[in-house]
N, C-alpha and C positions, 0 to 999 in steps of 0.2 A: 586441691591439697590431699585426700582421704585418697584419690589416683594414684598420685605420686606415691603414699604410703603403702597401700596395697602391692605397685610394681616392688617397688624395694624389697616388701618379706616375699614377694615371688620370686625375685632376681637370687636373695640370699637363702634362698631353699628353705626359709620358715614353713611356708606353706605351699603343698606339693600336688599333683594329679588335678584330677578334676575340682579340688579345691580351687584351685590356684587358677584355673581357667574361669570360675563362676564369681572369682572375688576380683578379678579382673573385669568382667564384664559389667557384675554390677555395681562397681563404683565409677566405671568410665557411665554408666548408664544414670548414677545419680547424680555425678557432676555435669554432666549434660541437661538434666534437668531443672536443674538449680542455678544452673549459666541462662536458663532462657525465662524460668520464672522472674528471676531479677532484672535481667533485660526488659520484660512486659510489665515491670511491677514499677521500674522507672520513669518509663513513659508512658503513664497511665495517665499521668497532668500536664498540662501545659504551662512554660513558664510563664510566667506572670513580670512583666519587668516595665519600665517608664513612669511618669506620673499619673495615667491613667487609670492607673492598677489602686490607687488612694481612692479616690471616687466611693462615696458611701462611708468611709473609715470614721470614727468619731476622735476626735483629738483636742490636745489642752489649747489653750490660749496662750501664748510666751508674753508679746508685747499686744499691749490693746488694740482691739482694733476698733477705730470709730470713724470710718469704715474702713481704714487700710493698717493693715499692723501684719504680726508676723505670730505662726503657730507653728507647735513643735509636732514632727511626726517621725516616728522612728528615731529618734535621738537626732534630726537634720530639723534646721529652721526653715521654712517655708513663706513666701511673703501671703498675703492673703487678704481679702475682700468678705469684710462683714457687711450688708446694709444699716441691719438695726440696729450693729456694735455688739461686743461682746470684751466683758473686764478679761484680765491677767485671770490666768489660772481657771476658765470659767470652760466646759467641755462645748466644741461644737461639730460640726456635723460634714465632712466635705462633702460641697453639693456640684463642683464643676469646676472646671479649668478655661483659663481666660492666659495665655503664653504661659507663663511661669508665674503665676498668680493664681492662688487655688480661692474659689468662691465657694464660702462657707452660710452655713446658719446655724442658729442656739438646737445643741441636741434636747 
């Protein structure tokens, strides 16, 4: 953008001589460096995506499980595997995945 605006007061004779050559240079020279900062600044992480990514997360209890009921994670219901049970509304722990059935215990 700061490119663009620099060409423009070059183009319309704002700014003139060796002016106009150094403020051309140096904002093609900052927008370039600001195009590859953010480029390396975005893939610095790698996404994270599937149910595997839960694993360790601590979350509520929606419906009981004694040992099978259902926990809320990220605002999605999830079915899930207590052994020692865990009441409504009680925080437990995700500890592994078994298909689409996340196995939990009391955090």
């Amino acid at each position: 953008m700061t490119f663009w605006i620099a060409l423009a007061l070059v183009v319309f004779g704002v700014v003139q001589g060796w002016w106009a050559l150094a403020l051309i240079i140096g904002t093609g020279v900052f927008e370039a460096s600001q195009t590859v900062w953010w480029m390396r600044r975005s893939q610095r992480r790698t996404v994270q995506v599937g149910a595997e990514t839960l694993i360790g997360r601590v979350v509520e209890v929606a419906d009981e499980c004694r040992p099978n009921g259902r926990i809320r994670v990220q605002g999605e219901l999830w079915k899930a595997h207590c052994p020692e049970g865990a009441a409504r509304g009680e925080q437990v722990r995700v500890t592994g995945l078994e298909g689409l059935t996340l196995e939990v215990t009391r955090a």
